[in-house]
BALOBA-1460 file (C-alpha; in Angstrom, 3 decimals):
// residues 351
<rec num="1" residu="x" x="0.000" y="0.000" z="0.000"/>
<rec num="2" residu="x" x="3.012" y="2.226" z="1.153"/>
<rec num="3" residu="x" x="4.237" y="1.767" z="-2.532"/>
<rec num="4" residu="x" x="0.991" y="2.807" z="-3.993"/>
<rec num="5" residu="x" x="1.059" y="5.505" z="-2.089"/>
<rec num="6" residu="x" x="4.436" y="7.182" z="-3.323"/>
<rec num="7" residu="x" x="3.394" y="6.125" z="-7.061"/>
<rec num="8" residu="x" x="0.646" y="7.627" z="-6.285"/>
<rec num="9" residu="x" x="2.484" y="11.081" z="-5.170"/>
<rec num="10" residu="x" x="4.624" y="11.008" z="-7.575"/>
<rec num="11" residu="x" x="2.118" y="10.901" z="-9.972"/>
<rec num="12" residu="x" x="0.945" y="14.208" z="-8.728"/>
<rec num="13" residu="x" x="3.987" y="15.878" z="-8.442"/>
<rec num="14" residu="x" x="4.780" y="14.977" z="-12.196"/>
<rec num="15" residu="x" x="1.447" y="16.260" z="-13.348"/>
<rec num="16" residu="x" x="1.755" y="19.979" z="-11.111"/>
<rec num="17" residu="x" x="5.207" y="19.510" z="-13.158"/>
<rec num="18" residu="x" x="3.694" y="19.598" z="-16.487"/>
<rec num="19" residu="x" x="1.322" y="22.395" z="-15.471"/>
<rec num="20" residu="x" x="3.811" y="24.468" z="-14.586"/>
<rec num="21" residu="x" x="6.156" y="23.875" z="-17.561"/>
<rec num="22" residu="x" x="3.089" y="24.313" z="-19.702"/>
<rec num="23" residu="x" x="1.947" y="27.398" z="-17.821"/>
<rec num="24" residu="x" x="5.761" y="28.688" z="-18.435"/>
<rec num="25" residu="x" x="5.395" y="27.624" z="-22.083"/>
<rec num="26" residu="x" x="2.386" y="30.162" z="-22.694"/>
<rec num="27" residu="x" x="3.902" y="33.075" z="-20.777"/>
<rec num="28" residu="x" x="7.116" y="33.087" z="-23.210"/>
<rec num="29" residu="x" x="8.551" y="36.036" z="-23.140"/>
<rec num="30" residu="x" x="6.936" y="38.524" z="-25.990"/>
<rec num="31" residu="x" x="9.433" y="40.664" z="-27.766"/>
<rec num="32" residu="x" x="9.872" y="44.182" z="-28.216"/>
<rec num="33" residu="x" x="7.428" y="45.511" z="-30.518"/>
<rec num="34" residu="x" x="9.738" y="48.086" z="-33.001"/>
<rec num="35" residu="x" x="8.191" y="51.616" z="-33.837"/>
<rec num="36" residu="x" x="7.545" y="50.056" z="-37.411"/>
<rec num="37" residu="x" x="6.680" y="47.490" z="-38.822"/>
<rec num="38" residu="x" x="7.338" y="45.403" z="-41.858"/>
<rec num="39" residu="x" x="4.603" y="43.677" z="-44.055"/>
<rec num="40" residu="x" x="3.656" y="40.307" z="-44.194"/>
<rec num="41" residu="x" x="1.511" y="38.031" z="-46.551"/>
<rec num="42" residu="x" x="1.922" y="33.761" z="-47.330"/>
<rec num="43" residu="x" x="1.308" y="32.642" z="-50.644"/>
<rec num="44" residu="x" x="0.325" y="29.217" z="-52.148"/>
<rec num="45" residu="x" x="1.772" y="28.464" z="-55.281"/>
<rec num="46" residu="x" x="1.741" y="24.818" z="-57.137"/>
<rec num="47" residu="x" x="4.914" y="24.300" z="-58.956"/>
<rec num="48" residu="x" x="4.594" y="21.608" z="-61.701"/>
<rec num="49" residu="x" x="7.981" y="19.904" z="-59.975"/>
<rec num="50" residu="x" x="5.857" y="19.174" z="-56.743"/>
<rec num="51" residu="x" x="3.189" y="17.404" z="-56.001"/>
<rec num="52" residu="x" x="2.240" y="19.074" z="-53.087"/>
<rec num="53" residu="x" x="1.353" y="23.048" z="-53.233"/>
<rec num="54" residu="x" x="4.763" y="24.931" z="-51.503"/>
<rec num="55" residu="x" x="3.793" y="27.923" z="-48.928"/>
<rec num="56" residu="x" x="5.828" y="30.946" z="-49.822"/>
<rec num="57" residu="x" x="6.255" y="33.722" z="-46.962"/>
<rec num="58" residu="x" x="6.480" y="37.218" z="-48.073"/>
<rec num="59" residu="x" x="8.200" y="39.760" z="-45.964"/>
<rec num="60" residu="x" x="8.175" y="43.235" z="-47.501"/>
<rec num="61" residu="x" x="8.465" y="47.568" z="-47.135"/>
<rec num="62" residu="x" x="4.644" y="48.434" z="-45.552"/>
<rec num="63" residu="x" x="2.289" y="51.130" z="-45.144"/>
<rec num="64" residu="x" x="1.435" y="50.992" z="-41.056"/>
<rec num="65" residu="x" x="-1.965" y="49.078" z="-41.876"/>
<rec num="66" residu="x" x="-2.551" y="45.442" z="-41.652"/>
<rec num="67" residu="x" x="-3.018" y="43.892" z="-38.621"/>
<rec num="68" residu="x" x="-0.044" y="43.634" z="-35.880"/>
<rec num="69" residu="x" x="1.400" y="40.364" z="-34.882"/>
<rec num="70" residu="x" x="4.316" y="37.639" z="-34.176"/>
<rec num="71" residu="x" x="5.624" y="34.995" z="-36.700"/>
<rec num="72" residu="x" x="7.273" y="32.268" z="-35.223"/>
<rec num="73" residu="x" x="6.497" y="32.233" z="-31.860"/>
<rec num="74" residu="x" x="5.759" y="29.531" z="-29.588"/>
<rec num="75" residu="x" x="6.835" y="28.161" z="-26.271"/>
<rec num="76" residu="x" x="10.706" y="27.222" z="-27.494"/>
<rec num="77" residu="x" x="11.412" y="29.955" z="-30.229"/>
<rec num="78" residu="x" x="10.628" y="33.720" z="-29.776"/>
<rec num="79" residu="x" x="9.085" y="35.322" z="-32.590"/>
<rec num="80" residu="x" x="9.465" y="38.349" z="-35.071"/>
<rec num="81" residu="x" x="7.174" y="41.603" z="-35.244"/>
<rec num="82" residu="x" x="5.244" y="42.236" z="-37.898"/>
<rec num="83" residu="x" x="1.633" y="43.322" z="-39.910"/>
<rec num="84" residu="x" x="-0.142" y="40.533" z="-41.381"/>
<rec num="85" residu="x" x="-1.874" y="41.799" z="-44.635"/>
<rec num="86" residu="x" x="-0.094" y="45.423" z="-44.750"/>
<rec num="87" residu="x" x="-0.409" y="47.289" z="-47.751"/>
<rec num="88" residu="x" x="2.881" y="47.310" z="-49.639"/>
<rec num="89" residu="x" x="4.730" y="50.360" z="-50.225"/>
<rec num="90" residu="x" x="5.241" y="52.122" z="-53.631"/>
<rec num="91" residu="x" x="8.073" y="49.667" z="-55.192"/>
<rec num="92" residu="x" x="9.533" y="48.903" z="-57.292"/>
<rec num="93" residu="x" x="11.970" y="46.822" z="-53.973"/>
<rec num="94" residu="x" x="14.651" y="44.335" z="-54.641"/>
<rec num="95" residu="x" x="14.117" y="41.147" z="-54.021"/>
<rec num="96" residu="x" x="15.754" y="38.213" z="-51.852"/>
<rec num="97" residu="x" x="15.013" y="34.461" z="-52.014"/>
<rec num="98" residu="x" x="15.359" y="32.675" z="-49.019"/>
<rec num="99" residu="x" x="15.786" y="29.164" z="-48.332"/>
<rec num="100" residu="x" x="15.579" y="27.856" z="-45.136"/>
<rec num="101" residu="x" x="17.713" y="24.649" z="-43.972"/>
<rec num="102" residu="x" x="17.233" y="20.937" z="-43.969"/>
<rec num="103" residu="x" x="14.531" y="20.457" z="-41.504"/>
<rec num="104" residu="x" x="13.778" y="24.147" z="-40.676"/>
<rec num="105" residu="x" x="11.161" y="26.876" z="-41.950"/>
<rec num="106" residu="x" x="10.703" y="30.483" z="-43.171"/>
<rec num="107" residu="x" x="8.622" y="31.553" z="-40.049"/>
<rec num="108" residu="x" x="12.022" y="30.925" z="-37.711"/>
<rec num="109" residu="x" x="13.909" y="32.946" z="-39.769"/>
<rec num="110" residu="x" x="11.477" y="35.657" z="-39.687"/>
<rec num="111" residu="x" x="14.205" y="37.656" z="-37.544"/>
<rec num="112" residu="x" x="16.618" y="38.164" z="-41.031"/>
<rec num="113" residu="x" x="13.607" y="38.424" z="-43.190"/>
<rec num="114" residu="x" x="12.459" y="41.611" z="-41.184"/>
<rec num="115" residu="x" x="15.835" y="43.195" z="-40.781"/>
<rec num="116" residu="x" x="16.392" y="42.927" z="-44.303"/>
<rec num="117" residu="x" x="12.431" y="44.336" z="-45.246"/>
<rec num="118" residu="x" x="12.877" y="47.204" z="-43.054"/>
<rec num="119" residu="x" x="15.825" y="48.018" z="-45.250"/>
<rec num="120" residu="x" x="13.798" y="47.861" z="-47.884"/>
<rec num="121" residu="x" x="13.989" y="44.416" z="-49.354"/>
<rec num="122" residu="x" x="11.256" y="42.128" z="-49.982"/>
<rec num="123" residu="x" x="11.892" y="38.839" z="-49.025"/>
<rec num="124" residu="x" x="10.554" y="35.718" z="-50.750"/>
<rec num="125" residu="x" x="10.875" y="32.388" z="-48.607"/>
<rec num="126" residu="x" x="9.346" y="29.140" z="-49.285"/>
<rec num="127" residu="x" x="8.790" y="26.090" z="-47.085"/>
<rec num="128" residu="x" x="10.373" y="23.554" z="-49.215"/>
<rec num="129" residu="x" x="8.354" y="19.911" z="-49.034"/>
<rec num="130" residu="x" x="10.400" y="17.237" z="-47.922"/>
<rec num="131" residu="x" x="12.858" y="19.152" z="-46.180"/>
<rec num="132" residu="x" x="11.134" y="21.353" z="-43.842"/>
<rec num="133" residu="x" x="9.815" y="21.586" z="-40.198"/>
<rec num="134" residu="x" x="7.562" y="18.578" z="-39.700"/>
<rec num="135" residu="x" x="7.871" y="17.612" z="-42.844"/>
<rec num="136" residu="x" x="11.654" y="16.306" z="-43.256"/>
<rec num="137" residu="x" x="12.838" y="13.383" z="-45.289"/>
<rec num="138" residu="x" x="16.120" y="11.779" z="-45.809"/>
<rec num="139" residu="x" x="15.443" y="10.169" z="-48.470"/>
<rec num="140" residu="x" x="14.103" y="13.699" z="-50.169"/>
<rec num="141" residu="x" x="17.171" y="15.880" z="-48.774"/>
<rec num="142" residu="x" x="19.706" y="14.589" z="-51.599"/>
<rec num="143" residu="x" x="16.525" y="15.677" z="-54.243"/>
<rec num="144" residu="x" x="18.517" y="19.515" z="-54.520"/>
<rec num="145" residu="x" x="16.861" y="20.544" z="-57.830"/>
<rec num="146" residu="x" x="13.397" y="20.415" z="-55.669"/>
<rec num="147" residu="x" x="14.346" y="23.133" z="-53.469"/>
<rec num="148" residu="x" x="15.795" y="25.757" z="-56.619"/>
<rec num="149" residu="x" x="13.025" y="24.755" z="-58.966"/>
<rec num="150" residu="x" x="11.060" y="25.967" z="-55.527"/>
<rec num="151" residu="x" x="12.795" y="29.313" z="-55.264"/>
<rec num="152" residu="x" x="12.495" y="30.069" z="-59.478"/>
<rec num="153" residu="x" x="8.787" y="29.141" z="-59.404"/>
<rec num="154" residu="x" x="8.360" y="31.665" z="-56.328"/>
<rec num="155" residu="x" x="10.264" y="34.387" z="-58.230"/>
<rec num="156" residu="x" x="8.122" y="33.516" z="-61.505"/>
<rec num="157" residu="x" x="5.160" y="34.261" z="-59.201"/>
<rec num="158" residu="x" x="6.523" y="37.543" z="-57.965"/>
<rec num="159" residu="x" x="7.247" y="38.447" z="-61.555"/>
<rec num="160" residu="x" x="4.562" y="37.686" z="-63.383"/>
<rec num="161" residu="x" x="1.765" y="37.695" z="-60.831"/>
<rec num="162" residu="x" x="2.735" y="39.450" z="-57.691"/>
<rec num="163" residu="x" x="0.089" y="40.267" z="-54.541"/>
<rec num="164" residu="x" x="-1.780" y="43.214" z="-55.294"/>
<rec num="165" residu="x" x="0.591" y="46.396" z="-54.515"/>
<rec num="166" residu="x" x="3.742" y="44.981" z="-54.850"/>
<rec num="167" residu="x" x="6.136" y="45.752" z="-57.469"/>
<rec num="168" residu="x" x="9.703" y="43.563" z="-58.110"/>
<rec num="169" residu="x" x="12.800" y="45.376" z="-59.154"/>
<rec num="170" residu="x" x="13.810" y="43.353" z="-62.327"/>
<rec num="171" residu="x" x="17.993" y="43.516" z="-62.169"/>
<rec num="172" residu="x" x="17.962" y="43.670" z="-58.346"/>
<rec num="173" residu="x" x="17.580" y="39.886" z="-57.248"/>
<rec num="174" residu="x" x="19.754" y="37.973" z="-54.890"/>
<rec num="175" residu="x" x="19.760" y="34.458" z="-53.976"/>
<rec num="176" residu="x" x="20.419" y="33.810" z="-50.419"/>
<rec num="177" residu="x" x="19.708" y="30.910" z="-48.158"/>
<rec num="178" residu="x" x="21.316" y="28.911" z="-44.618"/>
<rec num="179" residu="x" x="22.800" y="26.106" z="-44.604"/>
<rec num="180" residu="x" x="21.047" y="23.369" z="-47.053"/>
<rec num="181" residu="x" x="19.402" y="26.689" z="-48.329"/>
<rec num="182" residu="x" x="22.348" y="28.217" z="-48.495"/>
<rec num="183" residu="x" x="23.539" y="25.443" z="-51.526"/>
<rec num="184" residu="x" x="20.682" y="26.421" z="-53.376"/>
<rec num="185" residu="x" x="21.849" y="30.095" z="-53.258"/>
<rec num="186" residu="x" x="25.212" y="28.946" z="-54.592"/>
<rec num="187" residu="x" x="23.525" y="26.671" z="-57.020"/>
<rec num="188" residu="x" x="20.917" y="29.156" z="-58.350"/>
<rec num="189" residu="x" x="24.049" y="31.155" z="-58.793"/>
<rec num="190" residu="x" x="26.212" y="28.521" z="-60.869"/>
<rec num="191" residu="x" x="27.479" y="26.108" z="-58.899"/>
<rec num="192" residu="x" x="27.414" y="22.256" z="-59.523"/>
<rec num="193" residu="x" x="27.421" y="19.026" z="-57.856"/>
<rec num="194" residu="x" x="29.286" y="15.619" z="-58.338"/>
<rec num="195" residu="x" x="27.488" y="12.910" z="-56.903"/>
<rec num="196" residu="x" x="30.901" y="10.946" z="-56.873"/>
<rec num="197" residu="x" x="32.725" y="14.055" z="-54.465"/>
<rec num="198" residu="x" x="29.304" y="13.584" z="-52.611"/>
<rec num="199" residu="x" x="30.068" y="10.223" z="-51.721"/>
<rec num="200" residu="x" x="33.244" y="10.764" z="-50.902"/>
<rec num="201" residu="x" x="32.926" y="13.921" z="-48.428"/>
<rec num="202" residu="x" x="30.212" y="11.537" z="-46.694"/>
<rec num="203" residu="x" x="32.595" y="8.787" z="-46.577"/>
<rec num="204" residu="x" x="35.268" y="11.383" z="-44.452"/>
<rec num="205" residu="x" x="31.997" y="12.749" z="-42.124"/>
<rec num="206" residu="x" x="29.460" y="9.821" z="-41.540"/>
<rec num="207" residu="x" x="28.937" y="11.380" z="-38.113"/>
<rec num="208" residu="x" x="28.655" y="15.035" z="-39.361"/>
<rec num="209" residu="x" x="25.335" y="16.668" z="-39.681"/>
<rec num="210" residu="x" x="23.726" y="15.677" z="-43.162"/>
<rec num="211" residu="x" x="25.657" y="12.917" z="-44.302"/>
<rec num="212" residu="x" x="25.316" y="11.067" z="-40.907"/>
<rec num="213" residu="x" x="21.405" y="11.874" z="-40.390"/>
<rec num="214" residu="x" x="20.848" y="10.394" z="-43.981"/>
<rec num="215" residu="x" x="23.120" y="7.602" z="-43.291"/>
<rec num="216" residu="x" x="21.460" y="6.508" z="-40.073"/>
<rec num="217" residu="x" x="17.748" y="6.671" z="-42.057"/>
<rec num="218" residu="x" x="19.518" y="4.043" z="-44.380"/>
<rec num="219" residu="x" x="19.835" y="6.497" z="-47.311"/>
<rec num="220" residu="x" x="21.927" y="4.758" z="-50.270"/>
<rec num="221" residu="x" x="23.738" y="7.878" z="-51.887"/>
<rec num="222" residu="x" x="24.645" y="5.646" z="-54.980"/>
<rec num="223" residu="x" x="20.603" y="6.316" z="-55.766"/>
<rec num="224" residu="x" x="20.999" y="9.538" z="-56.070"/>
<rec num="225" residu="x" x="20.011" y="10.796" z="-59.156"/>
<rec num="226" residu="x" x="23.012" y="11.456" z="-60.675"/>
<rec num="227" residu="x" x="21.746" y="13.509" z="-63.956"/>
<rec num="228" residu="x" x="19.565" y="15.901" z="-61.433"/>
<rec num="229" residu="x" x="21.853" y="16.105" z="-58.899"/>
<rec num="230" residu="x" x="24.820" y="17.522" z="-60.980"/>
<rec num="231" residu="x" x="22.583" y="19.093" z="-63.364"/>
<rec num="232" residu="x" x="23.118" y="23.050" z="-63.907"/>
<rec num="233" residu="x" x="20.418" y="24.628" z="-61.614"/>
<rec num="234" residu="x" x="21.055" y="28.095" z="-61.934"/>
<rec num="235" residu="x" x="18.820" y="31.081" z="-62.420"/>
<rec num="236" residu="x" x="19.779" y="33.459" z="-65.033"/>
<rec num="237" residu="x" x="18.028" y="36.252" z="-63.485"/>
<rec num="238" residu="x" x="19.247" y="35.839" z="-60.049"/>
<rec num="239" residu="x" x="22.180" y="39.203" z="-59.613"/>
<rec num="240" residu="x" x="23.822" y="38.330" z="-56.272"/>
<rec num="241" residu="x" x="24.512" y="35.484" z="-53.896"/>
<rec num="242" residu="x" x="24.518" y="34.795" z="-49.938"/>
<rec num="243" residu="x" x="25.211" y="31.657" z="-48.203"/>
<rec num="244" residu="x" x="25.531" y="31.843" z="-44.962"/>
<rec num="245" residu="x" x="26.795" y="27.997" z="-43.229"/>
<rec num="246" residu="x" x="26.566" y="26.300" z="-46.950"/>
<rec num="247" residu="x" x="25.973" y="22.474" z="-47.015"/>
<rec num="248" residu="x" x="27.254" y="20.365" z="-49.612"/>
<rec num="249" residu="x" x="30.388" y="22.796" z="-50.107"/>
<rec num="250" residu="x" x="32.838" y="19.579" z="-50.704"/>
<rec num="251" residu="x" x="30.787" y="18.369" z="-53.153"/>
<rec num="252" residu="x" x="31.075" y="20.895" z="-55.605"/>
<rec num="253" residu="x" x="32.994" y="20.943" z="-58.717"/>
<rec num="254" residu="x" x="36.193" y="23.516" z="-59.023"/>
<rec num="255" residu="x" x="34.955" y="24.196" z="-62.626"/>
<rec num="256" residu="x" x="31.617" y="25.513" z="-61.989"/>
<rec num="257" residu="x" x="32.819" y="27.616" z="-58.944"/>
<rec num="258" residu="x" x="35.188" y="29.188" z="-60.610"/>
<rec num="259" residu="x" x="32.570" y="30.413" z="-63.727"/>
<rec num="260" residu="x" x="30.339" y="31.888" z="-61.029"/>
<rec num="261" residu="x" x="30.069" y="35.783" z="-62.078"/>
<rec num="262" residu="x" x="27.946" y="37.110" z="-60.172"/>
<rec num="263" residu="x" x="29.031" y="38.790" z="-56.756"/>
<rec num="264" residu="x" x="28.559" y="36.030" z="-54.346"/>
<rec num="265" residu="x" x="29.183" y="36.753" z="-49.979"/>
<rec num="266" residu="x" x="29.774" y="33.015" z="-48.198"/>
<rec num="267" residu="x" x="29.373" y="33.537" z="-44.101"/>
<rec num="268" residu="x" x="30.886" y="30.898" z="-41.766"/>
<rec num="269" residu="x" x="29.694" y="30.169" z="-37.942"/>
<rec num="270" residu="x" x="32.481" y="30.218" z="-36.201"/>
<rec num="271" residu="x" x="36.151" y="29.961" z="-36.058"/>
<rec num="272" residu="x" x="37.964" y="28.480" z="-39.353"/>
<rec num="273" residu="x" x="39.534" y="25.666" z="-36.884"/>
<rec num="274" residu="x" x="36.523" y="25.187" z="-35.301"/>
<rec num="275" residu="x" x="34.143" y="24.511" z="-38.695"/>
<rec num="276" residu="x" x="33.728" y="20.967" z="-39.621"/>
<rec num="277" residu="x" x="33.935" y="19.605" z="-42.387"/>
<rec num="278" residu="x" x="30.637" y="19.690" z="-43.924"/>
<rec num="279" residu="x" x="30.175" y="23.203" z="-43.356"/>
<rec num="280" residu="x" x="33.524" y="25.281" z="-44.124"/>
<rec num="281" residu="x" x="33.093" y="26.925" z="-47.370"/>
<rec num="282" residu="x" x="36.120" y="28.388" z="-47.076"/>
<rec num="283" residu="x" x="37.978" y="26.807" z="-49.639"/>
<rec num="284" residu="x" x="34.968" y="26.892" z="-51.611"/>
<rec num="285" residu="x" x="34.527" y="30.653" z="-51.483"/>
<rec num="286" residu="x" x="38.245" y="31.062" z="-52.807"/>
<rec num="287" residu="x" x="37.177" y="29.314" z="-56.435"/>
<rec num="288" residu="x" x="34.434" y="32.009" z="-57.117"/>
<rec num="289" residu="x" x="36.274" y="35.044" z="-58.651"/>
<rec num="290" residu="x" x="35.513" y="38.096" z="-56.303"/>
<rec num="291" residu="x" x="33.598" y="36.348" z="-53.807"/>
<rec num="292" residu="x" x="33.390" y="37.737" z="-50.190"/>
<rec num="293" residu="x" x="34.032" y="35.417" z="-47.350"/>
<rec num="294" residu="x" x="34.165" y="35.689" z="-43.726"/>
<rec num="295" residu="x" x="33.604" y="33.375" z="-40.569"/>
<rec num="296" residu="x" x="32.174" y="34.947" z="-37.549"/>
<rec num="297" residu="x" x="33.824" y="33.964" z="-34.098"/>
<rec num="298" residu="x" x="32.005" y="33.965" z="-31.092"/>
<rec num="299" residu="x" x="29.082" y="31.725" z="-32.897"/>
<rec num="300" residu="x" x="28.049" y="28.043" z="-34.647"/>
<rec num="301" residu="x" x="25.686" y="26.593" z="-37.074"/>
<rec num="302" residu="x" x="22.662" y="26.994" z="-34.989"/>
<rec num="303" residu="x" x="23.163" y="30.726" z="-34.201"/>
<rec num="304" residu="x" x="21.537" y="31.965" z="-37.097"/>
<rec num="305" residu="x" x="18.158" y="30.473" z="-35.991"/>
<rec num="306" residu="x" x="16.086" y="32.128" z="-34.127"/>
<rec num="307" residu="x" x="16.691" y="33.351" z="-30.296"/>
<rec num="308" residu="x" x="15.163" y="30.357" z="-27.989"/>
<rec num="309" residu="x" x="13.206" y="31.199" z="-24.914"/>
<rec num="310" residu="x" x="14.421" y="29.669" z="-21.239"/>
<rec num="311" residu="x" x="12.186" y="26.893" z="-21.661"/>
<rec num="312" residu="x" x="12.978" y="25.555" z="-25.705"/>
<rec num="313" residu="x" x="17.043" y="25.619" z="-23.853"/>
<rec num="314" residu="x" x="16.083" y="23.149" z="-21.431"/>
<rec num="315" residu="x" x="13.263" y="21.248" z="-23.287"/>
<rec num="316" residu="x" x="15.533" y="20.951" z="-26.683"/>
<rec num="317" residu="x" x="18.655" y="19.639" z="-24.351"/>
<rec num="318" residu="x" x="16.656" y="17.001" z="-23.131"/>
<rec num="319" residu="x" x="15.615" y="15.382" z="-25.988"/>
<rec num="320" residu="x" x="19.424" y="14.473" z="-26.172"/>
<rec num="321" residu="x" x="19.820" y="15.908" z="-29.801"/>
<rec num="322" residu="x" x="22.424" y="18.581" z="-30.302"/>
<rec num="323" residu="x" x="20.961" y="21.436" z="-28.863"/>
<rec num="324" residu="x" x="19.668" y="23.865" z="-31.657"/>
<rec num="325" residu="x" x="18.804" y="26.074" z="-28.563"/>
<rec num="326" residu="x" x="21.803" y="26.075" z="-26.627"/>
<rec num="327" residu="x" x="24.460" y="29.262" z="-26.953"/>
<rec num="328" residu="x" x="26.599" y="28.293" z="-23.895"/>
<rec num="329" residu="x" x="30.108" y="29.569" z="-24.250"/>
<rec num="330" residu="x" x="29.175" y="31.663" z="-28.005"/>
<rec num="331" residu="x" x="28.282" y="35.499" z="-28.463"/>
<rec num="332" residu="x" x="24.529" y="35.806" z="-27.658"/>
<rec num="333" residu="x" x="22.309" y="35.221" z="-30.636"/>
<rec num="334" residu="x" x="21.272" y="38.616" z="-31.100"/>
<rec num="335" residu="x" x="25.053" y="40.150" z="-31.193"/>
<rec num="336" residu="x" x="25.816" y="37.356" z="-33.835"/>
<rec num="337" residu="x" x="22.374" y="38.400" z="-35.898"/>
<rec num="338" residu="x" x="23.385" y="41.755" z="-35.635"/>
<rec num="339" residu="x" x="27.189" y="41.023" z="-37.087"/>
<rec num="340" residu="x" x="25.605" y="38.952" z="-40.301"/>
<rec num="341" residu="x" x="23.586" y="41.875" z="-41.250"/>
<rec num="342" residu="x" x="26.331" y="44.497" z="-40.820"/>
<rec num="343" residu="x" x="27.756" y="42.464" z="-43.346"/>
<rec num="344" residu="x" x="24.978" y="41.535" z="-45.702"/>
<rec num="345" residu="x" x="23.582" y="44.578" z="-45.693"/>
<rec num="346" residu="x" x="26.464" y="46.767" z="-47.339"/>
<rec num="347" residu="x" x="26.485" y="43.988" z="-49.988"/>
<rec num="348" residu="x" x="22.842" y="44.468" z="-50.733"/>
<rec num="349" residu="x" x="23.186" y="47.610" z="-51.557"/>
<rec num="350" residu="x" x="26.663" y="47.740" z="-53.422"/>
<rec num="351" residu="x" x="26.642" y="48.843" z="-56.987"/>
């Protein structure tokens, strides 16, 4: 009976647990509301390379209408500021694709697509199927021509059918994109795959972030479709390039780096010595004539997401994956945000 009894208490001090911790979870810290505020629409478009319809988030320079609210916030992220439905302002605005990361989403990155609208940017980011928040395959994350067919059909879209009020400045388009997003960048700017490098980078980092997640799932890489995969997947009206944490770096060929023209900027997370393998572009950025590189100290892969809240630290740590949350012993996330877009910004708006 004793031992019922402490079950039994235990019980209850496990459920008072979970209504505090879920109590916690919907008092999250709200952030500062700025003085102004950027606009904000999603569109559905239904590319004739899916088979699902792709959601494409639109960030853009507003009129103080629409109605005020946060984008990506919930009890482990903190959101991003901004006015659902605004009415755009006189354009013509350039225009930046974004594409999010393997298993990630345009609302989390809602912090970079402000910054850079407030600037006067509008920003174009799709949820790529397959490879997105809640919706992430292995055995779709080597299909690479998905995600920049994804990004071209959003920009024919914005073109040739954009949301009422908003007007696309032709010769002023960049490509950016983190991490898996940041390859298509690079690729809707020139660059090329070999499946065979592919295979062999994976073969040096089975343990390292994509080739050791798709490994695990049972992923054969000698699948992959080798005439897609390596196939030229560049945009010809794409003007400029940002990758910030590239993936898939190793595995692209010297030949098509080097015939990139446009102006390309490559940002690393952290310390040269400290990048692994699957993410330091340094030696790719030194192939592309003129391109800009630099590696950030003070930070890692995960610092470009969004800032976490108390709770997402300790929930995300004890799920026992590396902690997407965690910036013990790094710059705070903010002060790193802050350094990527003192350096993206100037090369927006270079001539």
């Amino acid at each position: 009976m004793r031992r019922w009894i402490i079950k039994g208490l235990g019980a209850v001090v496990v459920l008072a647990l979970v209504i505090v911790i879920t109590g916690w979870a919907l008092s999250s810290p709200t952030p500062l509301r700025p003085e102004a505020l950027v606009g904000h629409q999603t569109l559905t478009i239904t590319p004739a390379h899916r088979e699902v319809p792709v959601t494409l988030h639109l960030w853009y320079p507003a009129e103080q209408d629409g109605t005020p609210g946060l984008i990506g916030q919930n009890a482990l992220f903190l959101g991003t500021w901004k006015a659902e439905a605004a009415t755009p302002k006189p354009g013509p605005h350039p225009l930046v694709l974004f594409s999010h990361g393997s298993g990630g989403n345009a609302e989390r990155l809602g912090w970079f697509a402000s910054a850079l609208a407030a600037q006067g940017f509008v920003v174009a980011a799709p949820n790529h199927p397959g490879t997105t928040s809640r919706d992430s395959d292995p055995f779709q994350t080597p299909m690479v021509w998905q995600r920049t067919a994804d990004l071209s059909a959003a920009l024919d879209r914005l073109l040739t059918d954009p949301p009422m009020g908003l007007s696309i400045a032709t010769k002023d388009i960049t490509a950016a994109g983190f991490s898996l997003g940041g390859h298509s960048a690079l690729a809707l700017g020139g660059a090329r795959l070999s499946k065979a490098a592919f295979i062999a980078y994976c073969d040096q980092a089975k343990d390292q972030y994509d080739c050791g997640w798709m490994s695990a799932a049972g992923v054969d890489f000698t699948t992959i479709d080798a005439a897609r995969y390596e196939a030229d997947l560049s945009d010809p009206r794409v003007t400029r390039v940002i990758a910030i944490d590239p993936a898939l770096t190793p595995a692209m060929t010297q030949g098509s780096l080097t015939q990139i023209t446009r102006p390309t900027l490559i940002l690393n997370l952290g310390a040269p010595e400290t990048l692994p393998l699957a993410l330091n572009a340094a030696p790719a950025a030194a192939l592309i004539p003129g391109a800009s590189y630099s590696a950030l100290p003070g930070a890692r892969h995960f610092s470009f997401l969004a800032p976490c809240s108390a709770l997402g630290q300790i929930i995300i740590g004890l799920a026992g994956e590396d902690n997407i949350c965690s910036d013990r012993d790094l710059r705070p996330r903010p002060e790193v945000h802050a350094d990527l877009l003192a350096q993206i910004s100037p090369f927006l708006t270079a001539p």
